[in-house]
Every structure is written in C-alpha cells, then in structure tokens.
C-alpha positions as CSV (number, residue, x, y, z in Angstrom):
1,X,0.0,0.0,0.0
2,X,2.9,2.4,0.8
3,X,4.5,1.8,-2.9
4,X,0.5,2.3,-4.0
5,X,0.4,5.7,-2.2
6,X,3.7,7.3,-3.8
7,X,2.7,6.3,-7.2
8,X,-0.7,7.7,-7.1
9,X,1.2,10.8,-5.6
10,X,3.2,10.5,-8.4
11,X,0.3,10.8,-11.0
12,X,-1.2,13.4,-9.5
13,X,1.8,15.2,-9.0
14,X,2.2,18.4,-11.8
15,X,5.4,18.0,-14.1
16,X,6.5,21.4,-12.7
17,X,7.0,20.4,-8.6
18,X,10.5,20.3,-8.0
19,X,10.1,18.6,-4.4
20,X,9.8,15.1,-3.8
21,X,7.2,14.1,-1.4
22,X,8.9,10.7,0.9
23,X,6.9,10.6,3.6
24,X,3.3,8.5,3.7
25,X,2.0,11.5,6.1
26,X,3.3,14.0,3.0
27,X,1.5,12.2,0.2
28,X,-1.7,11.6,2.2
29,X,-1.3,15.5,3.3
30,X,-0.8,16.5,-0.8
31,X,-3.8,14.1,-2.2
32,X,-6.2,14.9,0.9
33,X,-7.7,12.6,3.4
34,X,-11.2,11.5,1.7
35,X,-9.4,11.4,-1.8
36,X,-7.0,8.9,-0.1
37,X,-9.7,6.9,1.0
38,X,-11.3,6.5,-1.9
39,X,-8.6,5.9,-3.5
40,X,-7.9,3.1,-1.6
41,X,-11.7,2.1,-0.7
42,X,-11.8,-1.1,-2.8
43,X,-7.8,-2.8,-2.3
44,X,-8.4,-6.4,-1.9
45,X,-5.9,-8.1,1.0
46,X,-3.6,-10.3,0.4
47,X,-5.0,-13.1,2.7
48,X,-8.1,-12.4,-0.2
49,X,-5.9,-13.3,-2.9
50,X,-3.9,-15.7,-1.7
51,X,-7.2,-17.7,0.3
52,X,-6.5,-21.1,-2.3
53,X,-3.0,-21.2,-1.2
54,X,-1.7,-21.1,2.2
55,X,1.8,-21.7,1.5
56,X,2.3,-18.8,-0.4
57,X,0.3,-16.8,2.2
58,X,2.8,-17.8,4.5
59,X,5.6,-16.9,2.2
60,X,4.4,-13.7,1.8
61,X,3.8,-12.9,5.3
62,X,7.3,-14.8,6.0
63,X,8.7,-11.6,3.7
64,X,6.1,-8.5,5.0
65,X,7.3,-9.6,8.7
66,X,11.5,-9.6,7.8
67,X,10.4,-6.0,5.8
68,X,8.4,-4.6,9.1
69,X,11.5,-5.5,11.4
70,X,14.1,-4.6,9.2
71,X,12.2,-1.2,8.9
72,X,11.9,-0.4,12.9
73,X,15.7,-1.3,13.1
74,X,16.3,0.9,10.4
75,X,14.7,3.6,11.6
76,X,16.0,2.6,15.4
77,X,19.5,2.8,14.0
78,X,19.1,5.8,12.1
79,X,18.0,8.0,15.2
80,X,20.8,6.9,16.8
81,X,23.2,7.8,14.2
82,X,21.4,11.3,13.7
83,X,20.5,10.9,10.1
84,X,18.5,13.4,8.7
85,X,16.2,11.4,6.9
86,X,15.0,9.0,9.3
87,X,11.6,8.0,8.4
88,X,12.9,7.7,4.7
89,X,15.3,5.4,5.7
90,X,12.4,3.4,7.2
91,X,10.4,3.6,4.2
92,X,13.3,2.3,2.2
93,X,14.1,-0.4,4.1
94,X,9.9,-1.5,4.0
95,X,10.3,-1.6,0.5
96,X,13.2,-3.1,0.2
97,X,11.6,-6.5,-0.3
98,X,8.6,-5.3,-2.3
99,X,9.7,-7.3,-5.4
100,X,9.4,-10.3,-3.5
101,X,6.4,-9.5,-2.3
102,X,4.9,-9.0,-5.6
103,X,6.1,-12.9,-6.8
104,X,4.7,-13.9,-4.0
105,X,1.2,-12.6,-4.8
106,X,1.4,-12.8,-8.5
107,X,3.9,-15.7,-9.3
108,X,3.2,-18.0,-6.2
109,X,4.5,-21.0,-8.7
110,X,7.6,-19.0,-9.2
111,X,8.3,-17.9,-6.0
112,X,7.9,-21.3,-4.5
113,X,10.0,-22.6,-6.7
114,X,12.7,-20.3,-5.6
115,X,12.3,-21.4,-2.0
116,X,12.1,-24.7,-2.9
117,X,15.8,-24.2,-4.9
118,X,17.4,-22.3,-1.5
119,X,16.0,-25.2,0.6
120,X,17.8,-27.5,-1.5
121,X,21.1,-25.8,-2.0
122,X,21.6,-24.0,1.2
123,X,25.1,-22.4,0.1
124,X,23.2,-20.7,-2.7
125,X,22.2,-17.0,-2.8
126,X,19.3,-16.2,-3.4
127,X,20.2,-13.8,-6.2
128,X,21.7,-16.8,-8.0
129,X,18.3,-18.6,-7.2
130,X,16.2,-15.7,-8.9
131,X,18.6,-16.2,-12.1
132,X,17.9,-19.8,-12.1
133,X,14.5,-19.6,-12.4
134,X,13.0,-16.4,-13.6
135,X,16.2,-15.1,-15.6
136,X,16.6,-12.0,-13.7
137,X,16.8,-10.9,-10.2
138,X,14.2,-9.5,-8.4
139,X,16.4,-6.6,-7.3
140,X,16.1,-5.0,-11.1
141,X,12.5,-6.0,-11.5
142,X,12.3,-4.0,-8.2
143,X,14.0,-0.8,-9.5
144,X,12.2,-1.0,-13.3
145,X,9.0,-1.3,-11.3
146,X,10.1,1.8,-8.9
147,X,11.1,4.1,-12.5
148,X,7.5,2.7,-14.0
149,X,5.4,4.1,-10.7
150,X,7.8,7.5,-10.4
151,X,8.7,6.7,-6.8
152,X,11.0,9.3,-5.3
153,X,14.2,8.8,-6.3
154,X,15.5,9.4,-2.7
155,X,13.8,6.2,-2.0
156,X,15.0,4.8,-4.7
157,X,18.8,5.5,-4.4
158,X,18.2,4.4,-1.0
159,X,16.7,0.8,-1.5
160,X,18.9,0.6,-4.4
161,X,22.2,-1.8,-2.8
162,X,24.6,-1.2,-5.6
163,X,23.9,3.1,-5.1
164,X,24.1,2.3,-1.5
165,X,27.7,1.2,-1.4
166,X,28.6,4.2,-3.3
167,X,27.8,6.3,-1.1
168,X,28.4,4.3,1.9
169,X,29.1,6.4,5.2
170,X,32.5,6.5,7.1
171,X,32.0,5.9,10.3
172,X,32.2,9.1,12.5
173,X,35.2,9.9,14.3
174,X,34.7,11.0,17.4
C-alpha cells in the first residue's frame, strides 16, 4: 500500500513540482484525506488473494514480517546515528523487499519454486536462485517497477544496494 500511495502521488503530482514528497504523512497531506480513501476504498488483501494457497500466504507474510522488522531497526539505527532522513530510511528499508512481495502474490509457482531451490542448496544465494528460475533478479524487477510508478528517487537511491555502497558512510570519528 505504501508503494500504492507514492505512485498515485506520483500521477497526481504536476510536471513542474520540484520537491519530492517521501513521507506516507506528505503524500496523504498532498492528495487529501477523503481522496485517499477512496482511492484506496476497494484494495483487496492479500490473505483475499492468496485464500487457495496457504503456503504462499505464508511466504508472503514470511517476507512483510523480515520487511516490518528490518524497517523499525532501520529507523531505530538511524535515530541513533542522527541521520537526517530517518523515516525515509524506514520507508526504504519497508520496501526493500517489495519485489518479492509481488512474486509472492502474482507468481506464487515461481516464488515457490525459488524457496524450494534455497532449501535444496543451502550455500546458494538467493540472487543466484532468482537467475535460475526467472532469468533476472528481483532486485532489477524491483527498480524498473520503482522508475515505472515514479517513486521518489530518494527512495529509490536508498533501496537501491549497488547506489548504497557508493555512497556508503565513514564511520564518525569521534
């Protein structure tokens, strides 16, 4: 729903705004509060979708829960380091995993056949895993499918790994 908001922002947003909206509370402030729920009036859940097939409910929620905790340490570390952009960092990090969401929902076969390679070759990573079976990783699904919805690109950058270790922080000398 979070990836849902900023690409509906996105849309709405005119071609002349220079700022970037990365904050759910910002894009809920810009569209207004009854336009949002209308907007968002008719979503159907996931446990809706994925009612025939339990295991790939629980594969899903498997992922949502690592995204969620990954997200409050994020943001846990990120107020402890004084970072400026704490609740993007959060936001980042919950989408992080959003491509594997998405197989989850969508390509259940797919994704369990992924799992099903992992549990079978413990050594392997599970980018080499994504090659094996769907020819590409998820990770450059997950940033065509960021570009496609106009999601911030602050966001972005920051989900993106391979931007991530560019600019990777020294640690502070104190």
């Amino acid at each position: 729903m979070t990836a849902k908001l900023f690409a509906l922002v996105a849309e709405k947003r005119s071609a002349r705004s220079s700022t970037e909206i990365t904050s759910v509370e910002g894009c809920v402030f810009m569209i207004g509060v009854p336009p949002f729920f209308r907007a968002f009036a008719n979503l159907r859940t996931a446990e809706e979708r994925l009612r025939s097939t339990p295991h790939a409910l629980r594969g899903l929620l498997r992922v949502v829960r690592r995204s969620r905790k990954a997200s409050t340490l994020s943001w846990d570390f990120a107020h402890w380091r004084t970072d400026l952009a704490i609740d993007e960092i959060a936001i980042a990090t919950l989408l992080h995993d959003l491509a594997e969401m998405l197989v989850w929902c969508f390509a259940r076969v797919l994704a369990q056949q992924i799992e099903a390679l992992l549990r079978k070759n413990p050594s392997m990573r599970s980018r080499a895993a994504q090659l094996a079976v769907l020819k590409f990783e998820l990770h450059d699904l997950q940033l065509a499918l960021f570009k496609r919805w106009a999601l911030p690109e602050l966001l972005t950058a920051m989900m993106d790994s391979v931007n991530a270790a560019k600019h990777k922080r020294t640690p502070r000398s104190e």
